[in-house]
C-alpha positions in Angstrom: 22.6 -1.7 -14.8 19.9 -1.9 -17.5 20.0 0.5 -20.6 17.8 0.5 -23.4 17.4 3.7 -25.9 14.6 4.1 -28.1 15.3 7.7 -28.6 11.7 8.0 -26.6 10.7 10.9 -24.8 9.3 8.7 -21.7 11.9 6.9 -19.3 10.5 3.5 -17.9 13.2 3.1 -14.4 12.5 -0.7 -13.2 13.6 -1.3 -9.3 14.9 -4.6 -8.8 13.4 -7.3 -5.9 15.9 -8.7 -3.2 17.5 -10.9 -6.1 18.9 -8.2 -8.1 18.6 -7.9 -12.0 18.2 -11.5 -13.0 16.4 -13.1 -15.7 13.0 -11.4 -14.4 14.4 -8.0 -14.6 15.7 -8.4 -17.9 12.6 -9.9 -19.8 10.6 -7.9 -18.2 13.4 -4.2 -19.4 13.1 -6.0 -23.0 9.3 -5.9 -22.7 8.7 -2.4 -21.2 11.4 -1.2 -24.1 9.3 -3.2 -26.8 6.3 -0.7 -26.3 9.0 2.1 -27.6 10.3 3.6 -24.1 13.5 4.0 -22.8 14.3 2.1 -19.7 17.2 2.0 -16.6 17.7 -0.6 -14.4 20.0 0.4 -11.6 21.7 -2.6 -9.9 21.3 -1.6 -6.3 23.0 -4.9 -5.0 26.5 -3.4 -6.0 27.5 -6.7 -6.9 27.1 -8.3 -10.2 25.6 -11.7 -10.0 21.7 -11.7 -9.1 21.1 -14.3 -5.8 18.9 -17.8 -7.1 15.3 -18.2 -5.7 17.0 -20.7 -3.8 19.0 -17.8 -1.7 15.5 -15.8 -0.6 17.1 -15.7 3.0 20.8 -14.7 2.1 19.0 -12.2 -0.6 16.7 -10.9 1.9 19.0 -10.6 5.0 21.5 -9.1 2.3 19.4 -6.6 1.1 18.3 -5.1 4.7 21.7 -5.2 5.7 23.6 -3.7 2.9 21.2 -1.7 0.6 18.0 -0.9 2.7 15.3 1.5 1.4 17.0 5.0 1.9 20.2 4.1 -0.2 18.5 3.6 -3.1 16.2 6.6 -2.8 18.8 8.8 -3.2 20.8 7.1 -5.8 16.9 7.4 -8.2 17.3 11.1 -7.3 20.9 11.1 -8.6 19.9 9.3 -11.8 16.6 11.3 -12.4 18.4 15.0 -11.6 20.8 13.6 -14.7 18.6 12.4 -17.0 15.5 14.4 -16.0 16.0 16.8 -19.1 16.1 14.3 -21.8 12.6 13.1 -21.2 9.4 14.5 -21.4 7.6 12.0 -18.7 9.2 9.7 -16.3 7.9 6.4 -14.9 9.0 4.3 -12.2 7.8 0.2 -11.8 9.1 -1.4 -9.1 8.8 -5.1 -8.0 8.4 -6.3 -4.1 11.1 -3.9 -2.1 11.7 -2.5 -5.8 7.8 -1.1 -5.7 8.4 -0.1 -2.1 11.3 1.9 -3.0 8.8 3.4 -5.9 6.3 4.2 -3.8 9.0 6.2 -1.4 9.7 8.4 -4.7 6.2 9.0 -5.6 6.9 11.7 -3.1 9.4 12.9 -5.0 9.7 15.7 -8.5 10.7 14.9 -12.0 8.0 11.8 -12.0 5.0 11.4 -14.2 3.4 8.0 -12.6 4.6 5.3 -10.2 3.9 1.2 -10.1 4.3 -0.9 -7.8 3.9 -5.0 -8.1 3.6 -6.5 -4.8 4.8 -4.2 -2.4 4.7 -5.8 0.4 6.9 -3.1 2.8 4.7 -0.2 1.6 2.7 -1.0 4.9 5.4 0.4 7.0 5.3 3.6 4.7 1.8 4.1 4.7 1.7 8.2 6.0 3.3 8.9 2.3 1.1 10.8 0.2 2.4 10.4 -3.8 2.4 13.5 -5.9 2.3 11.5 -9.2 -0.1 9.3 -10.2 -0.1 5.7 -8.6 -0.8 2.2 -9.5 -0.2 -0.4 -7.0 -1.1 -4.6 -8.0 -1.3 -6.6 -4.6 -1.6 -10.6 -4.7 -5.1 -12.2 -2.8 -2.7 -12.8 0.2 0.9 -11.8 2.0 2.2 -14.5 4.3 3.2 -11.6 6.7 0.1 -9.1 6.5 -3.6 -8.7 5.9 -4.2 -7.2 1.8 -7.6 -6.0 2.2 -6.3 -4.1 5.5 -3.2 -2.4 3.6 -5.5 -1.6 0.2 -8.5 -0.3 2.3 -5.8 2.2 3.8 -4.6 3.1 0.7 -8.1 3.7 -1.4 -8.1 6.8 1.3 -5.0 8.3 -0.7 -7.0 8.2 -3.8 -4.8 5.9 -5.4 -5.4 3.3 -7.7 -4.8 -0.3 -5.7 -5.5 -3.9 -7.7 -5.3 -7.2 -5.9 -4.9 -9.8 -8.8 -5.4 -13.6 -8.6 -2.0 -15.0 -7.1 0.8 -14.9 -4.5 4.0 -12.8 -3.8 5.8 -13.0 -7.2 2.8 -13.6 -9.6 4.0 -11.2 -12.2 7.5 -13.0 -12.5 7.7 -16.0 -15.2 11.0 -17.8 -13.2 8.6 -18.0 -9.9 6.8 -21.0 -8.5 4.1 -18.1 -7.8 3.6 -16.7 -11.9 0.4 -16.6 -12.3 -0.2 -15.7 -16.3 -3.7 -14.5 -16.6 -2.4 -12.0 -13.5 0.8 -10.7 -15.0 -0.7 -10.0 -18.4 -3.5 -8.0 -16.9 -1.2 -6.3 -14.7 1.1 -5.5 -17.4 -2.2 -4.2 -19.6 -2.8 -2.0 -17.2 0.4 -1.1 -16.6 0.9 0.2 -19.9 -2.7 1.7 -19.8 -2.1 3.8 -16.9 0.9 4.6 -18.3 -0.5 5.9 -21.7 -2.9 8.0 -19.5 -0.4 10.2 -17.8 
């Protein structure tokens, strides 16, 4: 896990992708922490090496088998009910199955404003209405489903849906798929939205 205190009044919680909290996940903790928030990054992979790019299967086909959606979920809840007096607002960013696991607690209380990069799972959860303020970056194309399909859906929920120049990954500065000008917008806004709730 992640820990960073600022002695802020807002807590940034960043959910991991399949890999786990590798060099990503920390740049991107010392980033968030530089605008002056506290942050947590919970390892949900219960073990304590991240998987390389090079493991995507054996990352993937570990996380659906051992950690799933629902686990995670609950262990947020866990974290906010402790924490949730210290802080006057509460954020959650998640990346890929990490913003899917965000947008499953936008449903939930104790949270100011959700973000999610590239969620590409959030199509199976698409009846979820958030109660918090959401932001949700998509890349011009998914291998494994149509954007414009999953955003048009979403624009019904009055939520706040970007599709940025860029594949799966473009916000991540280890991936073959970073795409810069993408990521710093993203992260703009990001901190925009942020600021605004």
């Amino acid at each position: 896990m992640i820990q960073i205190h600022n002695q802020s009044d807002t807590l940034m919680m960043v959910i991991h992708e399949i890999y786990g909290i590798n060099q990503h996940m920390q740049g991107f903790c010392e980033r968030v922490s530089r605008q002056r928030f506290d942050v947590i990054c919970p390892n949900f992979l219960e073990r304590n090496t991240p998987f390389n790019y090079s493991e995507e299967k054996e990352a993937y086909h570990h996380f659906m088998e051992n950690v799933g959606f629902t686990d995670p979920l609950y262990k947020i809840k866990d974290i906010l009910s402790e924490v949730k007096d210290e802080y006057q607002r509460i954020f959650i960013i998640g990346f890929s199955v990490g913003a899917t696991i965000a947008w499953l607690c936008s449903e939930g209380e104790h949270i100011n404003g959700v973000v999610g990069y590239y969620g590409s799972r959030i199509r199976n959860y698409v009846e979820i209405t958030p109660k918090c303020p959401t932001k949700l970056f998509f890349p011009q194309e998914e291998q494994s489903f149509n954007v414009d399909e999953l955003i048009s859906t979403l624009h019904i929920k009055n939520i706040d849906v970007h599709k940025l120049n860029g594949k799966h990954g473009f916000s991540n500065p280890y991936s073959p798929n970073y795409n810069e000008l993408s990521a710093q917008k993203a992260f703009s806004e990001m901190i925009e939205f942020i600021m605004r709730h």
